[in-house]
MARMAR-232783 format. One line per field, with one value per residue (C-alpha): x, y, z; residue number from 1; residue in one letter. Coordinates in pm, 1 decimal, decimal comma. Example, Ala and Ser with C-alpha at 12.3 -4.5 7.8 and 13.67 -1.06 7.14 Angstrom:
<guzas>
X	1230,0  1367,0
Y	-450,0  -106,0
Z	780,0  714,0
k	1  2
r	A  S
</guzas>
This chain:
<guzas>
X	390,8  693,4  1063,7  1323,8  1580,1  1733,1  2003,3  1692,5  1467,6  1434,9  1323,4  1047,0  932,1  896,6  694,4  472,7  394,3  321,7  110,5  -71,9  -119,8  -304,9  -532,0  -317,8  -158,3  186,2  208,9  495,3  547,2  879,0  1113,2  1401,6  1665,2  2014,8  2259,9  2505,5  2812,9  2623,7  2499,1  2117,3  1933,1  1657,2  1572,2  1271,0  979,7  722,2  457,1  470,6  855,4  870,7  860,2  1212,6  1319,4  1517,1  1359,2  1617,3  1908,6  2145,3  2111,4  2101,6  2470,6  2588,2  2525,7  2096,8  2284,6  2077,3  1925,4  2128,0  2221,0  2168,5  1737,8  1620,5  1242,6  1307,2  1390,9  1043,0  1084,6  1424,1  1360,7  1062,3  1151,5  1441,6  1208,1  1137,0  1526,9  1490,9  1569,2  1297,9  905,2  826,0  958,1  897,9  1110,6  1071,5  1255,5  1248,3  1416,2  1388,3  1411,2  1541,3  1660,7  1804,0  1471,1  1222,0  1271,8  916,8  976,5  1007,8  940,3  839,4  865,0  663,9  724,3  692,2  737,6  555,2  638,5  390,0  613,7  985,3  959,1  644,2  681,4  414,0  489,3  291,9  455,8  322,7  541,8  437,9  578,5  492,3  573,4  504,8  316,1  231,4  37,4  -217,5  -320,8  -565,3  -515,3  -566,2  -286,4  -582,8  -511,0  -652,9  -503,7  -251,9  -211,5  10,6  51,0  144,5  139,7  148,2  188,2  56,9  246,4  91,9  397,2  423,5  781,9  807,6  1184,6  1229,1  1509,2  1809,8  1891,0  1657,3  1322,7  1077,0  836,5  551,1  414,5  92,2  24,0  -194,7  -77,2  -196,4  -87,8  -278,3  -43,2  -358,0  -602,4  -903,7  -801,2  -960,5  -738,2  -874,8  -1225,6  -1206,8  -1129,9  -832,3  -848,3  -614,3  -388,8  -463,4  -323,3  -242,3  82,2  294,3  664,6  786,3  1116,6  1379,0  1684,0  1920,3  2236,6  2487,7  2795,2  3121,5  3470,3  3596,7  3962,8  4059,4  3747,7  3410,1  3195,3  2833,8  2767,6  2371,3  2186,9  1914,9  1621,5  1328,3  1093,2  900,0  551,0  391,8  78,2  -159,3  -112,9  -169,7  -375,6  -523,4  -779,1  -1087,3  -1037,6  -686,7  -337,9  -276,2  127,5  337,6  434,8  845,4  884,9  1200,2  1446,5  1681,9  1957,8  2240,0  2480,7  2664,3  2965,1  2969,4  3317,3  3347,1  3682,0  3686,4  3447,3  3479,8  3466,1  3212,5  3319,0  2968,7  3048,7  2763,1  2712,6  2326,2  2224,5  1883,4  1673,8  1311,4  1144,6  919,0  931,0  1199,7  1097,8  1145,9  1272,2  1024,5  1014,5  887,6  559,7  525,6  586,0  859,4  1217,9  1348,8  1256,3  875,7  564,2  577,6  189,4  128,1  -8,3  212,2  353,5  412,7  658,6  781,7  945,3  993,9  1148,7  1546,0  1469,7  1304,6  1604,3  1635,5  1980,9  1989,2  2162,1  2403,9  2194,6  2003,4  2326,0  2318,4  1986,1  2166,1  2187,5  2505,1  2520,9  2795,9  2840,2  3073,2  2920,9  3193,3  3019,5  3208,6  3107,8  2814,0  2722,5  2883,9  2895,7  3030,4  2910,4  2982,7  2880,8  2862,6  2543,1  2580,1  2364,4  2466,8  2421,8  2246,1  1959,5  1972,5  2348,8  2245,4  2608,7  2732,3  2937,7  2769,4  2809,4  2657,1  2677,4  2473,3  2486,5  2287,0  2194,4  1959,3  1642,9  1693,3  1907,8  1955,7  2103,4  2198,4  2302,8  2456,8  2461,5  2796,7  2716,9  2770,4  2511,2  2566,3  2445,2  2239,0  1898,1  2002,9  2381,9  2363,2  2010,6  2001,8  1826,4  1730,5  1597,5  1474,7  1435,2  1273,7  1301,8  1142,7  1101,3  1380,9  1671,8  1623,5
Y	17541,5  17363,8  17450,8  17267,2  17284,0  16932,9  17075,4  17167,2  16928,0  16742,4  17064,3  17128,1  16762,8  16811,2  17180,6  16935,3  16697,2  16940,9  17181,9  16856,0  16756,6  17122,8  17089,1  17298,1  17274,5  17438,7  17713,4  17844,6  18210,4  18362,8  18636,1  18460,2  18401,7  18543,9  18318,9  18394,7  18421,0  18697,4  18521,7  18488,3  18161,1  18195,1  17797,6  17782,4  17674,0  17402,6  17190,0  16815,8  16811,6  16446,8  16467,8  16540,7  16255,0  16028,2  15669,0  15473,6  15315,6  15340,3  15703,8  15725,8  15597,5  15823,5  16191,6  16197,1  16235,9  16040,1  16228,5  16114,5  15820,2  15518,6  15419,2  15131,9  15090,6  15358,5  15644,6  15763,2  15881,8  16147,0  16107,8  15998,9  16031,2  15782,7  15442,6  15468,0  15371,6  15039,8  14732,6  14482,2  14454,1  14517,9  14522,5  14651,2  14760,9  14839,5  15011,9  15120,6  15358,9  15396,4  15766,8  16038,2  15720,7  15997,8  16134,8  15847,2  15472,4  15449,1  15726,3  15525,7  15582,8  15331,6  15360,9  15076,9  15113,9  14893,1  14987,4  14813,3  14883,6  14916,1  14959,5  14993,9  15389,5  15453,6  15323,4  15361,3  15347,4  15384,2  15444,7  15492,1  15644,4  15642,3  15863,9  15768,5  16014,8  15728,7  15725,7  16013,3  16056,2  16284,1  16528,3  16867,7  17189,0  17037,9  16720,3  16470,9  16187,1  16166,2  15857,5  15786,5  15868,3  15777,9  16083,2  16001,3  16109,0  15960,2  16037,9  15820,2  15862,9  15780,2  15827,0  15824,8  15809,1  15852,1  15816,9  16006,4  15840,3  15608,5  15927,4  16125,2  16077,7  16292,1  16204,3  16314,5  16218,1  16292,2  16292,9  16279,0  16387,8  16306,7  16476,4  16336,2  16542,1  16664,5  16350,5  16606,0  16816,6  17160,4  17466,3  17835,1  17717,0  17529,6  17144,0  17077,9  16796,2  16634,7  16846,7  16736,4  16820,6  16747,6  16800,2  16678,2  16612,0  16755,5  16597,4  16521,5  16283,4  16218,4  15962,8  15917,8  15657,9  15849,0  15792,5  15959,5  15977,4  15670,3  15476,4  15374,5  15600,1  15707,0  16034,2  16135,7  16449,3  16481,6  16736,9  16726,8  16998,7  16800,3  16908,1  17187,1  17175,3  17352,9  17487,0  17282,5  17366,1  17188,2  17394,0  17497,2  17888,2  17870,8  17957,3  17737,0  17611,8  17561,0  17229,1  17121,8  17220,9  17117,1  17178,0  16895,8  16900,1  16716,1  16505,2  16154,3  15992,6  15609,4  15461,8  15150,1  15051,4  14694,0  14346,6  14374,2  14715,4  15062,3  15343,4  15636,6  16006,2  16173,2  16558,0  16701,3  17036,4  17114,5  17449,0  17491,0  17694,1  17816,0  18196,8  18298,4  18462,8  18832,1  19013,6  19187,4  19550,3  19565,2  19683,8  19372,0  19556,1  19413,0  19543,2  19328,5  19045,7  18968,3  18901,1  18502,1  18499,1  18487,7  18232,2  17895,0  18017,1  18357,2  18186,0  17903,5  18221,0  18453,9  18212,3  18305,7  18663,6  18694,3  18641,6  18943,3  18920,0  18902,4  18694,4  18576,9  18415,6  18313,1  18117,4  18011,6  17823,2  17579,5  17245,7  16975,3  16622,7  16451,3  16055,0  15757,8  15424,0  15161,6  14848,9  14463,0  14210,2  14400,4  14201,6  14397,9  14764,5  15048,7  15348,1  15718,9  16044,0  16343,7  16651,0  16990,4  17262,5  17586,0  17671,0  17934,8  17755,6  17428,7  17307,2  16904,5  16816,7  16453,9  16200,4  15853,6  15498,8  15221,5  14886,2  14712,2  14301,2  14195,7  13820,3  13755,9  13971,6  14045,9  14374,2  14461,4  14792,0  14952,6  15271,9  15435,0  15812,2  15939,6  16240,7  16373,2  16283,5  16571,4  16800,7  16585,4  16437,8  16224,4  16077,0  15697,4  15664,8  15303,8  15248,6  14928,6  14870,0  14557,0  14525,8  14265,0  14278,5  14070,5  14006,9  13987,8  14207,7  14388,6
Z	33455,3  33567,8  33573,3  33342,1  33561,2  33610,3  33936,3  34101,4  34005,8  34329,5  34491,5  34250,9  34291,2  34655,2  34586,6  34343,4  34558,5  34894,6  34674,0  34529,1  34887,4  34982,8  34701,3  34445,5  34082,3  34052,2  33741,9  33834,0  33758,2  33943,3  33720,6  33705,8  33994,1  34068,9  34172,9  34478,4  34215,0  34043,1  33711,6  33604,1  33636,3  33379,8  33265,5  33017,5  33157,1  33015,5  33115,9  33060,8  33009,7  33065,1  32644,3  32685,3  32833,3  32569,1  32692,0  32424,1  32587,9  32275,6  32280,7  32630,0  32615,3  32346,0  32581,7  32406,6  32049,5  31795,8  31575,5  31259,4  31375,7  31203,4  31239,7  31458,8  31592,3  31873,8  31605,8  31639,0  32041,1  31846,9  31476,8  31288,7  30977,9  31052,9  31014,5  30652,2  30617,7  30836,5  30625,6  30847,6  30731,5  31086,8  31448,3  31815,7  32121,1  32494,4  32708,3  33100,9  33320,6  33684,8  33665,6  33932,8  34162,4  34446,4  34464,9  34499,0  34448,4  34229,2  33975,9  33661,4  33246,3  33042,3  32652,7  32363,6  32051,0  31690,0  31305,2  30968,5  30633,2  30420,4  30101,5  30019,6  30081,2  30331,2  30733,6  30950,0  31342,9  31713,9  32059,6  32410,3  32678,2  33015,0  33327,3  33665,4  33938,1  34204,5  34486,3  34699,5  35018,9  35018,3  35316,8  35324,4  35521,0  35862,1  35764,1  35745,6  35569,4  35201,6  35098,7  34849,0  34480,6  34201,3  33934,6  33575,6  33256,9  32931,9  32539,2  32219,5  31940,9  31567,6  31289,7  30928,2  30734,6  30406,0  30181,4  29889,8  29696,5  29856,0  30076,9  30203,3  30398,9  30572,9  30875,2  31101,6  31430,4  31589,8  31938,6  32208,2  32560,3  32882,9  33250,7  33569,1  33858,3  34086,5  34149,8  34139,4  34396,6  34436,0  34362,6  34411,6  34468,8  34140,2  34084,3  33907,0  33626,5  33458,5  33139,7  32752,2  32445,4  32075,9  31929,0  31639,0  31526,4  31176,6  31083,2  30858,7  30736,8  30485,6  30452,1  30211,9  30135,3  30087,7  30162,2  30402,2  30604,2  30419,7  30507,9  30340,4  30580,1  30577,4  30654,6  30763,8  30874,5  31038,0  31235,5  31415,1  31555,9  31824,8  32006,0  31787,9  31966,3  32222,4  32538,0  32853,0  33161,2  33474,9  33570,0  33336,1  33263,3  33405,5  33340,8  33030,3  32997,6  32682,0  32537,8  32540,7  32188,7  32124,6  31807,0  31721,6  31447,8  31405,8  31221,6  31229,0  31018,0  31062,6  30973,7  30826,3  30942,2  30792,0  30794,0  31222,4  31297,2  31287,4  31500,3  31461,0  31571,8  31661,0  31734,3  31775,5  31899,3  32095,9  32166,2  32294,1  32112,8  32362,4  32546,8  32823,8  33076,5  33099,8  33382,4  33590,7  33706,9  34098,5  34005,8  33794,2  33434,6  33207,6  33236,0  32959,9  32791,0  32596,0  32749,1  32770,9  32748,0  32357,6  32087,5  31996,5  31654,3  31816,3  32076,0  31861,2  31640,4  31922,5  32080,3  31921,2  32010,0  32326,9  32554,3  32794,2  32798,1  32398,8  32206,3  32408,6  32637,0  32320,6  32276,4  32613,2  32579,4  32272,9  32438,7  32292,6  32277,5  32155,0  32134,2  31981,9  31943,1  31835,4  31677,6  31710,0  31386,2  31434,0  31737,4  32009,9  32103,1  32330,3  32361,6  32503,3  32536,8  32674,4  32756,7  32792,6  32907,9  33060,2  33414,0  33382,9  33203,8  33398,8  33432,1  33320,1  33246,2  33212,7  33074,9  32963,2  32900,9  32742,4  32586,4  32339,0  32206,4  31910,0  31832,3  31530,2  31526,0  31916,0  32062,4  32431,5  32470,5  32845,1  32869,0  33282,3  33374,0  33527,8  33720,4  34061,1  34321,0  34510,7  34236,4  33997,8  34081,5  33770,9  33852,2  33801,6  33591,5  33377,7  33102,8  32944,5  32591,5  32367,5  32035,0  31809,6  31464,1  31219,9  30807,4  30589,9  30527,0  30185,6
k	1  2  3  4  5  6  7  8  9  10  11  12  13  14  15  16  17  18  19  20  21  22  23  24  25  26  27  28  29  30  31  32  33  34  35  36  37  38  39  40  41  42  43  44  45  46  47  48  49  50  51  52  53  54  55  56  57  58  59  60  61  62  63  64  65  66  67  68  69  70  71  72  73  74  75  76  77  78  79  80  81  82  83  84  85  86  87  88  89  90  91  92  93  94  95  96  97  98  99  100  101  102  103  104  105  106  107  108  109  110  111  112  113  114  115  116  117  118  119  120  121  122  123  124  125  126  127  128  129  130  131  132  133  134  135  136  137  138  139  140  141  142  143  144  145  146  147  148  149  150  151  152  153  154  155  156  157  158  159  160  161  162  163  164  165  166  167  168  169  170  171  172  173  174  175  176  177  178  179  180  181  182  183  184  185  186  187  188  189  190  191  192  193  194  195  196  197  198  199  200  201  202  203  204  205  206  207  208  209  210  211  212  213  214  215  216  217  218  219  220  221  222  223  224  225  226  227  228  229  230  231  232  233  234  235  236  237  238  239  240  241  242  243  244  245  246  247  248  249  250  251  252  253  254  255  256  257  258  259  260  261  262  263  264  265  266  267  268  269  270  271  272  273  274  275  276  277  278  279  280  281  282  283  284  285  286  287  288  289  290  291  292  293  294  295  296  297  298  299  300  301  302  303  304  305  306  307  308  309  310  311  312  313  314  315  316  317  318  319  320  321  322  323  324  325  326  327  328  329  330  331  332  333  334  335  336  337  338  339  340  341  342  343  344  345  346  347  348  349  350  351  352  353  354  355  356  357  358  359  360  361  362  363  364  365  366  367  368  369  370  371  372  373  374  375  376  377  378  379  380  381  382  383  384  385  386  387  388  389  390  391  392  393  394
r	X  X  X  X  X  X  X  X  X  X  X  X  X  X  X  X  X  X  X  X  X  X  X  X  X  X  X  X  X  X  X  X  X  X  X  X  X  X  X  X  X  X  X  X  X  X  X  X  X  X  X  X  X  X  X  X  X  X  X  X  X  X  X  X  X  X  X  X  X  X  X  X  X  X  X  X  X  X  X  X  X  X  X  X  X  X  X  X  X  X  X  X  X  X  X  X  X  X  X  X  X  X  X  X  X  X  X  X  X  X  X  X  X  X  X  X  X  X  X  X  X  X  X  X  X  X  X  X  X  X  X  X  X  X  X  X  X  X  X  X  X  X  X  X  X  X  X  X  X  X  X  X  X  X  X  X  X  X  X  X  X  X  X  X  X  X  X  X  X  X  X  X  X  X  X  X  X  X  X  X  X  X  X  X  X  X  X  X  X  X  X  X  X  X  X  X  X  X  X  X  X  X  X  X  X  X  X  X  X  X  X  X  X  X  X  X  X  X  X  X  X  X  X  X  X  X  X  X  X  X  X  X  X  X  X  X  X  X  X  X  X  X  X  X  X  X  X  X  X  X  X  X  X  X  X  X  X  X  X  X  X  X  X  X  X  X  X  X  X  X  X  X  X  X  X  X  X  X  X  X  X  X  X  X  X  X  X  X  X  X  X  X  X  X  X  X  X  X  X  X  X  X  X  X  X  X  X  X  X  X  X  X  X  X  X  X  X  X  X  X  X  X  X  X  X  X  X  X  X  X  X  X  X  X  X  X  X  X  X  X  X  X  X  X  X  X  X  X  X  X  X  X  X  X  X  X  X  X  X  X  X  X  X  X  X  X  X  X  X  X  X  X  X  X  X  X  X  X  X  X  X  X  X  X  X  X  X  X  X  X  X  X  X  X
</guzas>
């Protein structure tokens, strides 16, 4: 089970790789920490939370808010239900990140996706994301050399939109999820394989023209509940992990501010909706908190109450994204945004930036992370994205 805890990431990369390296798989299990200041450090933990990672550069440059923004052929990595509303017949995109650059120069994630219409209301879509850690030497208990190995993992995505009227649509994603971190290594006498899993994305939109502040505006809506599935383990008969799943609601207002211009406000708020750890008693019984060993629905709905510090550090565990993308003749954009988490459950805080030209059926997007480097593993991350889109515009 790993830690979501992006100020310490680079530490629990290094603990990955040196425990992969002895022949063992990392489920973490600590109570949580206590900072020097005095406050609580209690981040949710998660296996396979490379899901998390927003792979689009357009959202990328708006601080990760996109959930109501308006649909292109990425919307199924934030949004699914977003593709029924996309005017093409069908269309693709790709996008790359070299990921964690102050960690390791070969950390990267990769993202495919594409969209076809098979009607005027029903959208059918695929995606493939793909998360490699790099490459890693390997060595056993006596520091004999084992070789090298590159750990990855890997989701495919199969999504269905449906719209329901001119405003509202609903979608669903299925997925299969793949997590090679241990290369066969033996852990406890046992052989450690690589994680599977199933899981699926429920979601939701709606848009509306309105005027609003003395424009024509459109004003959308939109949420997503992504990676209701089974629990994830590594070893056969071991600890089993949960998935990232992640709540995601937010809205957008898109101002039409003449022929030229589009200025898009967008404001989303996230939550895992998996168990917090409770706080352990010496003897290993629970002070406070919930036992974090339970079934999926049980810590999906648990997951707003289980908080040993109660509701306030329920509150605490609300992620915010906020984001402005301003749109030239619909050709040109600029984008920025800021992401919010509180220290106490990770502390990823940053501004971002991002740009975006669009000629014909082709867009390049390219989003840049402004964060300290001193702090966070992800100051200066790039993202690139291409899309193609083809078939007339209804």
């Amino acid at each position: 089970m790993r830690i979501i805890n992006y100020k310490r990431y680079s530490k629990f990369l290094l603990m990955c790789f040196f425990f992969v390296s002895q022949n063992f798989v990392v489920f973490a299990q600590n109570a949580p920490q206590t900072e020097t200041n005095g406050s609580r450090l209690n981040s949710v933990r998660t296996a396979v939370p490379f899901l998390l990672i927003t792979p689009d550069a357009r959202v990328g440059g708006m601080g990760e808010a996109g959930v109501a923004i308006a649909p292109d052929a990425n919307s199924t990595s934030i949004n699914p239900s977003k593709i029924a509303f996309l005017e093409q017949k069908y269309g693709m995109s790709v996008s790359y990140s070299p990921w964690l650059r102050t960690i390791a120069s070969d950390i990267n994630l990769g993202y495919l996706s594409g969209f076809y219409k098979l009607d005027d209301r029903t959208t059918l879509g695929a995606s493939l994301r793909y998360f490699s850690l790099g490459k890693i030497q390997l060595t056993d208990i006596n520091q004999q050399d084992l070789g090298t190995y590159n750990p990855n993992e890997f989701a495919f995505d199969a999504t269905y939109s449906r719209r329901f009227g001119d405003s509202f649509s609903l979608g669903t994603s299925m997925r299969y999820i793949y997590s090679n971190l241990a290369s066969g290594q033996f852990s406890v006498g046992q052989q450690s394989r690589a994680g599977k899993s199933f899981a699926m994305d429920v979601s939701a939109y709606f848009k509306k023209p309105t005027y609003l502040l003395g424009h024509d505006a459109i004003v959308s809506a939109g949420a997503n509940i992504s990676n209701i599935g089974t629990k994830m383990s590594y070893i056969d008969g071991g600890e089993s992990a949960f998935l990232p799943t992640n709540l995601k609601i937010g809205g957008a207002s898109t101002f039409i501010l003449d022929d030229y211009n589009e200025l898009t406000i967008a404001l989303d708020f996230n939550k895992l909706l998996v168990p917090t750890q409770p706080i352990y008693n010496t003897d290993g019984s629970i002070q406070s908190g919930r036992d974090p060993n339970r079934s999926v629905p049980s810590g999906i709905f648990g997951s707003f109450t289980d908080a040993p510090g109660g509701f306030s550090e329920e509150v605490k565990e609300i992620n915010i994204a906020t984001g402005l993308e301003y749109w030239y003749n619909k050709r040109f954009a600029l984008r920025a945004g800021y992401f919010y988490e509180n220290p106490n459950k990770g502390d990823r805080r940053y501004f971002t930036l991002g740009t975006g030209v669009k000629y014909q059926s082709f867009n390049l997007d390219l989003s840049y992370l402004l964060a300290s480097a001193r702090t966070s593993p992800l100051a200066n991350t790039l993202r690139f994205t291409l899309l193609f889109n083809f078939g007339d515009n209804k």
